[in-house]
N, C-alpha and C positions, 0 to 999 in steps of 0.2 A: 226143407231141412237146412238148418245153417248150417255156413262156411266152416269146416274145419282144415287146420293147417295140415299140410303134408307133415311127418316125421325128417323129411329129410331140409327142409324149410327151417325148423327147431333145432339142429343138428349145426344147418349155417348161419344161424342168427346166433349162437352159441361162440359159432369161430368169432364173429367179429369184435375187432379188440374197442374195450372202453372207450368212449369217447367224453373228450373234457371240453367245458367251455374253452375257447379261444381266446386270449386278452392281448391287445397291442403292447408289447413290453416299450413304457414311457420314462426317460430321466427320473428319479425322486421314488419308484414305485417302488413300496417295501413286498417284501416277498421271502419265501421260506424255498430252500430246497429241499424236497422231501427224502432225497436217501441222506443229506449229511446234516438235517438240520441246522444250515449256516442261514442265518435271518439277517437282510440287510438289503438297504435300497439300490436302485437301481443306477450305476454311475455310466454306463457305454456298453457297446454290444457290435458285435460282426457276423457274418457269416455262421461260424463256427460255435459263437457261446458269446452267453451272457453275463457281463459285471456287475458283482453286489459285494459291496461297503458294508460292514459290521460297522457296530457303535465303539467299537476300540478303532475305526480305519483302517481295518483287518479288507484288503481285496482279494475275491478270489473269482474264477471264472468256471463257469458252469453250462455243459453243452446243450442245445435246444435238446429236447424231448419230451415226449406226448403228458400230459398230467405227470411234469416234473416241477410243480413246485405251488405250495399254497399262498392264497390270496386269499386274505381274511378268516382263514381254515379252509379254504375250499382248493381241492385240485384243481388245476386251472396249467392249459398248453401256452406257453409266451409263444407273441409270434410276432418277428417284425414286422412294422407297418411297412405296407404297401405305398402308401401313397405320398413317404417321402423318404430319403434316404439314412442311414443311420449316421447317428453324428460323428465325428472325425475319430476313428479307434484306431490303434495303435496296431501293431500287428504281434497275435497271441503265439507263443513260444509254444513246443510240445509240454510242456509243466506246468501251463494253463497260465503264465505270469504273461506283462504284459513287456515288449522287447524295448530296449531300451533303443537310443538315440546315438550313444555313445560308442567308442571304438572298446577294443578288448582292452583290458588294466593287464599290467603289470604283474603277474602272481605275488602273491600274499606271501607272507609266511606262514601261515594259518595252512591247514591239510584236513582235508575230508578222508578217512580209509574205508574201504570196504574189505569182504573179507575175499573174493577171488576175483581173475578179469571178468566174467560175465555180471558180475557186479559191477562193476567199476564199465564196463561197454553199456550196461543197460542206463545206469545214471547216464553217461555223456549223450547217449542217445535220447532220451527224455528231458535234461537239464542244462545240453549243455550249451544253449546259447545264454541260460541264466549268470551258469559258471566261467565263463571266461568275459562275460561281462563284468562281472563281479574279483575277474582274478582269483577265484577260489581254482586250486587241481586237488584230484581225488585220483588216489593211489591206492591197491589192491595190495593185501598183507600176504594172500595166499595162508590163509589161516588165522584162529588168533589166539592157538598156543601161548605163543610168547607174546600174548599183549602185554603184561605186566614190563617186561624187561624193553620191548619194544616203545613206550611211553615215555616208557624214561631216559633211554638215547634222543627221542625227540625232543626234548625238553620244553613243555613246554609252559607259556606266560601271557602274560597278557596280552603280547604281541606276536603271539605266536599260541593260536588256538589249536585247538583239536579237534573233532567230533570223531568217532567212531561208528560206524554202521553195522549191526552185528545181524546176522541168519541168526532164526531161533531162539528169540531173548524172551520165553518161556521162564515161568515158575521151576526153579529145579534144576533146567538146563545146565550143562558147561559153559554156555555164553553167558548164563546170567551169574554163574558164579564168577567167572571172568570177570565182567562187566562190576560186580561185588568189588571187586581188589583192587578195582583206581577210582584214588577218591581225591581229586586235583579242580579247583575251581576253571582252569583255564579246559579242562577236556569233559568233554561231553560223549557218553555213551548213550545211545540210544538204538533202533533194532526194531525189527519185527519179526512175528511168530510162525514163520514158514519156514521149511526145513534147510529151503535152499531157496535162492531169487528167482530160476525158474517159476518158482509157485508163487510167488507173488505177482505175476503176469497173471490177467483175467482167462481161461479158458477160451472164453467166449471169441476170442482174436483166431482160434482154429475149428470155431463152430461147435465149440464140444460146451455141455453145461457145466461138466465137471473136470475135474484132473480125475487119471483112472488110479484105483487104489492099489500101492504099492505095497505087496507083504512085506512084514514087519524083518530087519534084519537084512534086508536088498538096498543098498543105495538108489536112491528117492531117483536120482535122474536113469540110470542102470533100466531099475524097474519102469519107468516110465517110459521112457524109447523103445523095451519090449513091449509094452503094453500097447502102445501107438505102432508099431513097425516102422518104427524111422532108427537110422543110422545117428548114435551121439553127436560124430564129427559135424554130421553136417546138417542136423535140425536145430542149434543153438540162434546160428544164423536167422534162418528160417522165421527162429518164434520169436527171437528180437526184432526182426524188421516189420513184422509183425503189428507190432506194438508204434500207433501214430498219435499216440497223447497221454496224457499221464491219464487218462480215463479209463486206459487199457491194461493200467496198474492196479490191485490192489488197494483200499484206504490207507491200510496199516503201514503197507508200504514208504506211498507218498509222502505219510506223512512222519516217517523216520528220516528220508532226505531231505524233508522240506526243513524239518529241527534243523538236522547238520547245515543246513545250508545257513538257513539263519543266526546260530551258534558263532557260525565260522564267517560272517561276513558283519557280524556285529561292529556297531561304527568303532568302540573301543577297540577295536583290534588293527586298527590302520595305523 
């Protein structure tokens, strides 16, 4: 009689997760990240993540994981060689950039705003060796009612940028009609579509797959702390510290600060 398998043999050959070819991630290797589609060769690497160069010299850095990125169309696990060391890298920021060399600048006159403090803690906390490298500070509006009138005390110019970070910059939204009413070359509005920066934080940094759903008409955090049984005061804490790299953010997110950032640190604005 032949071999047949056990059921429960079928069950754990089920559990085990995909396996991808292995490739030595080498200088020069072009390569695809498969959840952001960023395509570009390969400049350095550490520890932590991997360096790829776009054809515009666009760098960004991207952490080891299993069939995270294609080669030639194919999933494929980068993995550093073994058998020599990685070449001299620089050491990666929580924002995935690489740190610089230099002492802290000067502040700008240029201003990053978000719209509350746990906005303006989560940036410094993800950003801020980029930002005070750069001399950029980011100042919380606690609202942005009064952006229109608020812009315009700032006044600002060439030399004196602006970027805006707006919660909820949604089709429809109050932020986007806000965001509608300044129309000034030197200030930039830009935003992501979460109710509040809480949710722009990945779940996944308190093991949960999802944020739990908050009925309609409850404040987004309110409802969320009941739904978790944690105390407001003192889970904000908690879900920021949480968070050890912008990988732990959000796309949409990142990549509204990364605009501001770059907006506000444009060489013309020095």
């Amino acid at each position: 009689m032949p071999y047949e398998r056990d059921i429960l043999d079928e069950f754990a050959a089920t559990r085990l997760a995909r396996r991808y070819p292995a490739v030595d991630v080498s200088l020069g290797l072009v390569v695809e990240d498969r959840a952001s589609g960023f395509v570009g060769d390969v400049v350095g690497w550490d520890h932590e993540a991997v360096r790829l160069r776009d054809r515009n010299s666009v760098v960004r850095n991207f952490i080891w994981k299993p069939g995270g990125f294609l080669l030639e169309g194919r999933p494929v696990t980068l993995t550093r060689p073994a058998s020599r060391p990685a070449p001299s890298a620089p050491r990666l920021t929580n924002s995935g950039s690489i740190a610089g060399s230099g002492s802290p600048q000067v502040a700008r006159a240029s201003r990053i705003w978000v719209e509350g403090r746990h906005d303006a803690e989560l940036v410094e906390h993800v950003w801020g060796d980029d930002l005070r490298e750069l001399g950029i500070v980011v100042e919380p509006m606690h609202g942005a009612d009064d952006l229109v009138a608020a812009v315009a005390e700032f006044r600002p110019g060439p030399l004196r940028r602006l970027a805006v970070i707006l919660d909820h910059l949604v089709p429809g939204s109050k932020e986007t009609r806000l965001a509608a009413s300044v129309d000034d070359p030197a200030v930039l509005i830009t935003g992501h579509p979460f109710v509040d920066v809480w949710a722009g934080i990945r779940p996944r940094v308190l093991g949960l797959d999802r944020w739990p759903d908050v009925p309609k008409g409850r404040p987004w955090k309110e409802g969320l702390c009941v739904a978790l049984g944690v105390q407001p005061a003192t889970f904000w804490p908690t879900l920021r510290n949480r968070v050890a790299t912008f990988a732990d953010l959000e796309p949409e997110l990142v990549g509204a600060v990364e605009r501001a950032i770059d907006f506000t640190a444009d060489p013309t604005a020095d």
